[in-house]
VOPAGU-2260 file (C-alpha; in pm, 1 decimal, decimal comma):
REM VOPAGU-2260
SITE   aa  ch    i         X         Y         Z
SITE  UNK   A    0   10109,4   10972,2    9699,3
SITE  UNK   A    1   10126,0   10601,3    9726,6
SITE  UNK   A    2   10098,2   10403,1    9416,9
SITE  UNK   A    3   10011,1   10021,4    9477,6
SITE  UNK   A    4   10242,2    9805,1    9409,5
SITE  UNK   A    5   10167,7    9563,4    9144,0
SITE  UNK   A    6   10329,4    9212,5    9083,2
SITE  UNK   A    7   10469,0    9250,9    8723,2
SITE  UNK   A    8   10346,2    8839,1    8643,1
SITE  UNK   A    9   10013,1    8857,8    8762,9
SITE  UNK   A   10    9888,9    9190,7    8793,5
SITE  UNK   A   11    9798,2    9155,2    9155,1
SITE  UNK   A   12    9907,4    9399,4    9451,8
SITE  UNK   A   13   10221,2    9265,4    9640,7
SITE  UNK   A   14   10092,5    9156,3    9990,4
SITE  UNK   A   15   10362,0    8853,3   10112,0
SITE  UNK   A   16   10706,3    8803,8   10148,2
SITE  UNK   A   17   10917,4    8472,6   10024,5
SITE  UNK   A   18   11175,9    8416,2   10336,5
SITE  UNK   A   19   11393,7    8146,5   10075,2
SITE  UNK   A   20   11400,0    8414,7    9805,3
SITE  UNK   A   21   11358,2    8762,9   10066,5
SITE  UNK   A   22   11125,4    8875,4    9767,3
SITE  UNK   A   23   10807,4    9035,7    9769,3
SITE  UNK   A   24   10545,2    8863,5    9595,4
SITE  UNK   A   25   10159,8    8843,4    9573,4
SITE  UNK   A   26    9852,5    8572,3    9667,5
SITE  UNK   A   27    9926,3    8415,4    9301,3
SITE  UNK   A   28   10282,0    8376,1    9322,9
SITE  UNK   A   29   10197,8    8213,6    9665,7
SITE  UNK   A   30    9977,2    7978,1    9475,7
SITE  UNK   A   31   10056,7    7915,9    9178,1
SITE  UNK   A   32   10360,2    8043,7    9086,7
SITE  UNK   A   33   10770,4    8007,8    9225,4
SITE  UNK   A   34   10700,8    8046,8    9540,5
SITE  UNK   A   35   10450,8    7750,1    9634,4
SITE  UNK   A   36   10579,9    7576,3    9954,8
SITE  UNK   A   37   10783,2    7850,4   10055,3
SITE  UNK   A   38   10773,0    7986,3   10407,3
SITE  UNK   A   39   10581,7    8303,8   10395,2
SITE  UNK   A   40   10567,5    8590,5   10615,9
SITE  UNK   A   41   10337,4    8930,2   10583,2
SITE  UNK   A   42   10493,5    9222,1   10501,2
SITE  UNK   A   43   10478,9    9390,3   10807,1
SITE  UNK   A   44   10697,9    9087,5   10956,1
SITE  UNK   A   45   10937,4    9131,8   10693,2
SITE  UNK   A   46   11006,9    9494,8   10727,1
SITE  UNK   A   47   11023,4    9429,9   11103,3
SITE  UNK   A   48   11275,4    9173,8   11054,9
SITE  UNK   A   49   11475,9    9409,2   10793,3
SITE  UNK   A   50   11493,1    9696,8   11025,7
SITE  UNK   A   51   11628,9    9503,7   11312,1
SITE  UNK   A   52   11880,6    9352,1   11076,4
SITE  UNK   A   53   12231,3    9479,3   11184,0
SITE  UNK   A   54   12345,6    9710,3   11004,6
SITE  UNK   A   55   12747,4    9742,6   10830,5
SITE  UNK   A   56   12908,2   10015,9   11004,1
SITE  UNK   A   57   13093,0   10133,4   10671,7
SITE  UNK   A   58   13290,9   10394,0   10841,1
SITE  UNK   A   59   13380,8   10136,2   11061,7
SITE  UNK   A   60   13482,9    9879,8   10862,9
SITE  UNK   A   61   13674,5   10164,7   10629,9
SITE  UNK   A   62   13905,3   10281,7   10920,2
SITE  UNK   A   63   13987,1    9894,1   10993,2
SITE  UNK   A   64   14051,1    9867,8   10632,1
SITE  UNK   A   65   14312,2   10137,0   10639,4
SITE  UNK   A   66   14461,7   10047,3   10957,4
SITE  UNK   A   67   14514,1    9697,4   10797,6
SITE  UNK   A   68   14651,9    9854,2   10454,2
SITE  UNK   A   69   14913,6   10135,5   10667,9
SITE  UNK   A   70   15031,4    9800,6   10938,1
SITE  UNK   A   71   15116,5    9612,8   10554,9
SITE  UNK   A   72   15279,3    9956,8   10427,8
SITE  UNK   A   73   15507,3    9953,7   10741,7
SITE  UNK   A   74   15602,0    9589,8   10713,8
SITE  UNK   A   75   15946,2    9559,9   10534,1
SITE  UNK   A   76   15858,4    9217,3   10461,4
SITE  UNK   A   77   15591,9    9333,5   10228,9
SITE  UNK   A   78   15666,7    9394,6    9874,1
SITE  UNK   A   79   15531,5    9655,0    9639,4
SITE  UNK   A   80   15327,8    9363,4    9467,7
SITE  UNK   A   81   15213,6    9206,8    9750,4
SITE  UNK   A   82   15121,3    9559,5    9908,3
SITE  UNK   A   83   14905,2    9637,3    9570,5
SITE  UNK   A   84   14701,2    9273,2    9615,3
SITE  UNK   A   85   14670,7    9375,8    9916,0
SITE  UNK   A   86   14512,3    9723,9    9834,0
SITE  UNK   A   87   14278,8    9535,4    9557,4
SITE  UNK   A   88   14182,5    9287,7    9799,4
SITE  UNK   A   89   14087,2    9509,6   10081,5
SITE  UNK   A   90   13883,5    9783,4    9887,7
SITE  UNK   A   91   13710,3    9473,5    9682,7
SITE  UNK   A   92   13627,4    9384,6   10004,3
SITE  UNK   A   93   13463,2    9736,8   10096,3
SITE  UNK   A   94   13242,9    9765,0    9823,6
SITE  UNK   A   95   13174,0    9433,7    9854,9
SITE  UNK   A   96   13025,3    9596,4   10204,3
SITE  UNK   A   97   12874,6    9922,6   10085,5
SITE  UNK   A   98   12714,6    9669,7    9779,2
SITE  UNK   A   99   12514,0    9456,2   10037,5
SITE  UNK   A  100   12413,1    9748,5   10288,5
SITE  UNK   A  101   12284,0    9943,8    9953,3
SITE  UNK   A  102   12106,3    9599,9    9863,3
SITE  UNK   A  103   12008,3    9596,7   10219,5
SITE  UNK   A  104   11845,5    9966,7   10272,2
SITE  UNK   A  105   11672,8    9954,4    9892,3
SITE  UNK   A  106   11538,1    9636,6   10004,0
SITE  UNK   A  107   11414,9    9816,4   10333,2
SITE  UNK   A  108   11282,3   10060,8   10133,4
SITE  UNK   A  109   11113,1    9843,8    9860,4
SITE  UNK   A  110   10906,4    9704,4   10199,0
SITE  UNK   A  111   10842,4   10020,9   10326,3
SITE  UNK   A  112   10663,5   10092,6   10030,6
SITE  UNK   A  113   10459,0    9737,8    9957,3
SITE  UNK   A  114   10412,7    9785,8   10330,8
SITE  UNK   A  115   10260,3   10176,7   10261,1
SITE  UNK   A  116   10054,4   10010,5    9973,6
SITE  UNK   A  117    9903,5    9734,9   10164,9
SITE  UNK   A  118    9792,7   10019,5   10432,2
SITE  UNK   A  119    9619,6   10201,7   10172,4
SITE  UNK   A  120    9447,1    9897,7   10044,8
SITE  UNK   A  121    9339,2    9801,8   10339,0
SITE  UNK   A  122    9256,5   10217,9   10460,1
SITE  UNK   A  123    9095,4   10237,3   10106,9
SITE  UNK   A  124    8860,2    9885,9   10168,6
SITE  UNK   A  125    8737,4   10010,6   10481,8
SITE  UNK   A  126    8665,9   10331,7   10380,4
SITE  UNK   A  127    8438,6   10222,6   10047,4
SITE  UNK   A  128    8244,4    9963,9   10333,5
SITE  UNK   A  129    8216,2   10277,8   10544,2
SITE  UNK   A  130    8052,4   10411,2   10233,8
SITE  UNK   A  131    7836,1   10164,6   10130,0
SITE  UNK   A  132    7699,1   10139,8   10496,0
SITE  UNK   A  133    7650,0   10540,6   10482,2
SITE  UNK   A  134    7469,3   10561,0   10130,6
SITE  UNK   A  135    7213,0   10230,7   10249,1
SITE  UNK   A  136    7163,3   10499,8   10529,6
SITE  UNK   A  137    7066,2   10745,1   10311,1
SITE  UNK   A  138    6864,2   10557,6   10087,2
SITE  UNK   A  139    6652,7   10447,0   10410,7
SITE  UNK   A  140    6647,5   10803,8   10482,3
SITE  UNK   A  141    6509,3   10896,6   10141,8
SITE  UNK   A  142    6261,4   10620,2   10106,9
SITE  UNK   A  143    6129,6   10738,1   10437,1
SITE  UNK   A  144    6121,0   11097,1   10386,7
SITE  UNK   A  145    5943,5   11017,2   10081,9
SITE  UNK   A  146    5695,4   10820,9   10287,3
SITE  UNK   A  147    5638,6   11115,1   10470,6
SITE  UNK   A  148    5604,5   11336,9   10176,0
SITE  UNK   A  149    5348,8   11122,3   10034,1
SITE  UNK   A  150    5193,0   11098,7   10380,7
SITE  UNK   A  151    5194,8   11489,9   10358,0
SITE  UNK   A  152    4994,8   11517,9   10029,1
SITE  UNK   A  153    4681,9   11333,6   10179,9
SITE  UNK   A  154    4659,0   11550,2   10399,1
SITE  UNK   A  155    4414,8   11867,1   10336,0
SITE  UNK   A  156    4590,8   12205,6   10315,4
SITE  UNK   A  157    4413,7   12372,4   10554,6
SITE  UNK   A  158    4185,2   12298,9   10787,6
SITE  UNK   A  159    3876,2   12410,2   10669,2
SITE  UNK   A  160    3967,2   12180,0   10371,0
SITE  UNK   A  161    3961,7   11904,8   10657,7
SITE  UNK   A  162    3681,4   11615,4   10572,0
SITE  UNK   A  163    3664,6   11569,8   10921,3
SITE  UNK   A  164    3603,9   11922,9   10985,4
SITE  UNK   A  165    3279,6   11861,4   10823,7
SITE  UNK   A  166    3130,5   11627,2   11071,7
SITE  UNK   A  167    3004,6   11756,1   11415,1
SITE  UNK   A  168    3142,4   11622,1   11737,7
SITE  UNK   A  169    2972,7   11230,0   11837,6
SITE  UNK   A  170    2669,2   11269,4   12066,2
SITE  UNK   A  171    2770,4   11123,2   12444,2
SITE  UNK   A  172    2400,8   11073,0   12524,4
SITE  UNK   A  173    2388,4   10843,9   12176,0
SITE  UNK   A  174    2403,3   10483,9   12298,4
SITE  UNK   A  175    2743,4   10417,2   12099,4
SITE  UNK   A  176    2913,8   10731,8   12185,5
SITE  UNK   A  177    3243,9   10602,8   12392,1
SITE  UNK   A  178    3216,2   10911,5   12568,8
SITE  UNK   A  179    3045,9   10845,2   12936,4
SITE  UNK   A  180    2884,1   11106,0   13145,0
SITE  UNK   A  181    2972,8   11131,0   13480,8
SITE  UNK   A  182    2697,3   11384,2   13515,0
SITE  UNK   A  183    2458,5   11031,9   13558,9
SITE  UNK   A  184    2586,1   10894,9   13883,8
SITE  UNK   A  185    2451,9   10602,8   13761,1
SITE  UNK   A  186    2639,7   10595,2   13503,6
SITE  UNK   A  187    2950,7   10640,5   13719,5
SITE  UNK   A  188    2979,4   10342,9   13883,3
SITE  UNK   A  189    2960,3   10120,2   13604,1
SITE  UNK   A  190    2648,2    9925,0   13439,9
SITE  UNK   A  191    2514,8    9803,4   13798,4
């Protein structure tokens, strides 16, 4: 499941990204807060941006660290305190490394997961106006079934019941009768 995630100042999802501070922020922070007149990117640019970042080769970098440390071990130059500064100085230097590519993959994955919010948001909107639109359907559909019902109960319940049942069929040779008789072929071709 993905939980939204909330800015902790002003309660309001996380939806931007500060380029000066590469933090994730919200509208109000934006606005009002630190980052007014910041350049701001969407978070779907910023974890772009973060997965194309290159990324430390560790294992790299820790073979090159050890060839360094063995070419200083076979120096005769080097002395035992110089060789343990430079021990101290190259594995500082290492987790110095594996410190900013951990910084650098939680950061990917703090995006990852404002970016998963944000698509739920957004998945979540569109579904309750998908919703709305749907129940106005219904209730159309239920005011005019109900129509209909009412409609229904005027109606007799059988036919003898029928009002107009009751009344015999008009009379085509009475002189309002809209019923013509083209047994009169004088009649047939009009008043003439």
């Amino acid at each position: 499941k993905v939980e939204k995630k909330m800015c902790q100042e002003h309660g309001q999802e996380l939806s931007l990204y500060c380029k000066e501070h590469e933090q994730i922020i919200c509208v109000l922070c934006a606005m009002k807060g630190a980052h007014q007149q910041h350049e701001l990117i969407t978070l779907k640019e910023a974890y772009q941006a973060a997965r194309n970042r290159e990324r430390t080769d560790l294992r790299a970098a820790m073979l090159e660290m050890l060839a360094r440390i063995q070419d200083k071990c076979t120096d005769p130059r080097v002395t035992r305190l110089e060789m343990k500064d430079v021990i101290v100085r190259e594995y500082d230097h290492m987790h110095q490394l594996a410190r900013e590519e951990k910084k650098r993959v939680l950061h990917l994955l703090d995006l990852e997961e404002a970016l998963a919010s944000a698509h739920m948001s957004e998945v979540s909107a569109y579904v309750n106006v998908q919703i709305e639109k749907v129940m106005a359907e219904m209730a159309e559909i239920t005011r005019q079934m109900n129509n209909f019902s009412e409609l229904a109960l005027l109606k007799p319940e059988s036919r003898e019941q029928d009002p107009r049942n009751d009344q015999p069929p008009p009379d085509p040779s009475f002189p309002g009768s809209n019923h013509r008789h083209f047994d009169d072929p004088s009649s047939a071709n009009g008043p003439w």
